[in-house]
N, C-alpha and C positions, 0 to 999 in steps of 0.2 A: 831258299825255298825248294822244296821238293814236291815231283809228282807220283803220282801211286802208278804212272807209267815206267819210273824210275826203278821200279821195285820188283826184282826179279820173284816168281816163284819156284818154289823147292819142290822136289819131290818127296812125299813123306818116307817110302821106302818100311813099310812099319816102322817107324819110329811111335814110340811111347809118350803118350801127353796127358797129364792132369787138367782140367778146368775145376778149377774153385771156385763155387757156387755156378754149379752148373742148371740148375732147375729157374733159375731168372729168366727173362725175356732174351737179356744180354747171352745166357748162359746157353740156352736152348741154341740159339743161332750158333753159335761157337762149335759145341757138340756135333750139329748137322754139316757145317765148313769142315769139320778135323776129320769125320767119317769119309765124306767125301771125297777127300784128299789121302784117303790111305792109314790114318792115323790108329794106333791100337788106342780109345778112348779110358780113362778114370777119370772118376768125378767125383765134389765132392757139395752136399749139400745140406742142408737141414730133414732129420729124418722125414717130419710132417711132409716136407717137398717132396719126399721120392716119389709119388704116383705123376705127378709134371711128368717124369722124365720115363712115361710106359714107354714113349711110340718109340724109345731108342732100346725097349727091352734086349737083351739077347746080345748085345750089340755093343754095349759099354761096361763097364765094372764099378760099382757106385759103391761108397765109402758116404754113410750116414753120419752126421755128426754138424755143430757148427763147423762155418769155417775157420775160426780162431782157436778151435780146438786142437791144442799141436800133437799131441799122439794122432790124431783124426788125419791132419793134415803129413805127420809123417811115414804113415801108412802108406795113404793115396799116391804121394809123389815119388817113392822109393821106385830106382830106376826108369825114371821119366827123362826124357830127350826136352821135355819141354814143358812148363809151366804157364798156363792163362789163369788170371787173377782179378777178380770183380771186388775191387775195394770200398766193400758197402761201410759209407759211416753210421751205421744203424746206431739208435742209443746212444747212449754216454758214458759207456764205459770202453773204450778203447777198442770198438769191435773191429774195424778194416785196420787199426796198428796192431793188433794183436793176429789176425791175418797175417798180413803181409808179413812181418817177424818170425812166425812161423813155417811162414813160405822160406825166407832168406836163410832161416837155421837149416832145412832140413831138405830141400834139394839138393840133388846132385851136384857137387864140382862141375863148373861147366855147362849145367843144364841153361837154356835158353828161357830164360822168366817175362813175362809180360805182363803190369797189370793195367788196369783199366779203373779212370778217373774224370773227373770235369775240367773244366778250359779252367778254373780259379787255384787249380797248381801250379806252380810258375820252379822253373829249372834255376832261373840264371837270371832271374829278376827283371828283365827286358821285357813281358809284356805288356800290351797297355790294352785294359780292361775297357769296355763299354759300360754306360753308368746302371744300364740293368742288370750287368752282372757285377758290380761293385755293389748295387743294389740289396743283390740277391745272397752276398756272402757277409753285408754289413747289419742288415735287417733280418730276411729272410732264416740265414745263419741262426744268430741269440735264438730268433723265436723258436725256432726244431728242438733245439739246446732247451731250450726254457720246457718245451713239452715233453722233452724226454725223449722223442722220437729218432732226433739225427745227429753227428756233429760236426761240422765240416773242420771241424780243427783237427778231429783224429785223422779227417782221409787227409791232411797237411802233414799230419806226423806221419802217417804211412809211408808215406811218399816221402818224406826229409830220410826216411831212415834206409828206403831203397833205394836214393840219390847216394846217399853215405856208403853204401854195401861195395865188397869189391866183386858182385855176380855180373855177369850178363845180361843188365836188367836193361827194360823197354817199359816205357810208363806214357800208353794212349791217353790224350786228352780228347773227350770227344763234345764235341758240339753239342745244342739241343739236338732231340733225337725223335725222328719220327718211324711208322710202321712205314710199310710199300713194299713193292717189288724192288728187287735190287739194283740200284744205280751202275753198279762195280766198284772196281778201289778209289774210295775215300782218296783225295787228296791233301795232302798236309803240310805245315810249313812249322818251324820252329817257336814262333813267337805267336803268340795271338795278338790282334791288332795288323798282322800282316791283313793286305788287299785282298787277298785271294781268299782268307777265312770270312771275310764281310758278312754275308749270308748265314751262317748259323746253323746251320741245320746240316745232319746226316741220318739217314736210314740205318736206324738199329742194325739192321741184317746186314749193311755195309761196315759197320764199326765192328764187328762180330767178325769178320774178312777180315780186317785190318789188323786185327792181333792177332790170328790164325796166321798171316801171311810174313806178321812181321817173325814169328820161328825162324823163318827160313831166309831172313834178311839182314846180316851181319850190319848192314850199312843204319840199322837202327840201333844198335849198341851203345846203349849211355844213351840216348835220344831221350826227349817226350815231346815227341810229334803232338801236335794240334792238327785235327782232322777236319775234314769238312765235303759232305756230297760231293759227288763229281759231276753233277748235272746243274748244279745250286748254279744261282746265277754269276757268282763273284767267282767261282772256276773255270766256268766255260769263259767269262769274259778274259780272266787269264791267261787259258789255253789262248784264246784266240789274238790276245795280244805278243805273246813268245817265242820265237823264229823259229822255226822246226829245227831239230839241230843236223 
């Protein structure tokens, strides 16, 4: 298990970063962390989206388009340091696989990719689920499917297929997610069902950190961190049970 104390920050130094779908909640936070850290910002999001993203006018370089759209997405990331990735299963037809595939073909050798997903991705088959979110990916799942709305099997397939990649990939699992002021770095542990993720919950704007910060954190490579608040209650009880080192 690891703590987001564990986790050095970079200096961006201008380096170059795309965020895919960047006009989301998710997306917004990200944008505002990359700028603030030095980063030369692209983005890429659904044209209807572009006015989300005025307050960063001037200040970022925005590539209209799906995200699964790979010319779209090959533009955007040409000479990027680094890749953020919001693996929305929108619909039913392959939209966060068709993403993220797009991501893998056409970034840089070596560019630093990170995308972002729910705790019901599993690396290495070891976690053990709560039965609301076996719940939520048994039932909840078919029915989105059924309306057409979502598919959790594509963000599976996304994710099987950046598992499979031989890039620099980082794949966030985040928690249920709420708004607030920012806790700090998210804490995270390997497996879900670890102690320390009990609690459930992170602040959007902290999970938005957590992929910004993982660029610059080699010791997530290959990873898919499971996240969780740093103030929740099942971290501080952690913290406080773990010797200082």
């Amino acid at each position: 298990m690891q703590t987001g104390q564990d986790q050095g920050t970079s200096s961006a130094a201008r380096r170059k970063v795309c965020i895919v779908g960047a006009s989301g909640k998710l997306g917004q936070y990200m944008v505002r962390h990359a700028l603030d850290r030095g980063y030369e910002v692209v983005g890429v999001c659904r044209e209807a989206s572009v006015p989300k993203l005025d307050a960063f006018k001037g200040r970022i370089t925005l590539f209209p388009g799906a995200t699964d759209d790979r010319d779209v997405v090959k533009r955007a990331v040409e000479g990027c340091d680094g890749v953020l990735t919001v693996l929305v299963p929108r619909g039913v037809h392959g939209y966060a696989t068709g993403t993220a595939q797009a991501v893998l073909d056409h970034a840089r050798p070596g560019a630093r990719l990170v995308f972002s997903c729910g705790w019901h991705i599993t690396l290495d088959g070891r976690d053990v689920y709560s039965w609301k979110i076996r719940a939520l990916v048994k039932v909840a799942g078919p029915l989105a499917r059924l309306a057409r709305f979502a598919d959790l099997d594509d963000q599976v397939e996304a994710c099987r297929r950046v598992f499979a990649s031989a890039t620099r990939w980082t794949v966030v699992r985040g928690s249920d997610l709420e708004e607030g002021d920012s806790q700090g770095l998210p804490v995270w542990s390997r497996h879900v069902g670890d102690p320390v993720l009990g609690s459930n919950r992170t602040r959007r704007i902290d999970f938005a950190l957590f992929m910004v910060e993982a660029i610059g954190n080699d010791d997530l490579v290959h990873q898919a961190p499971a996240i969780v608040g740093r103030q929740t209650p099942s971290a501080l009880a952690h913290a406080s049970a773990t010797p200082a080192p």
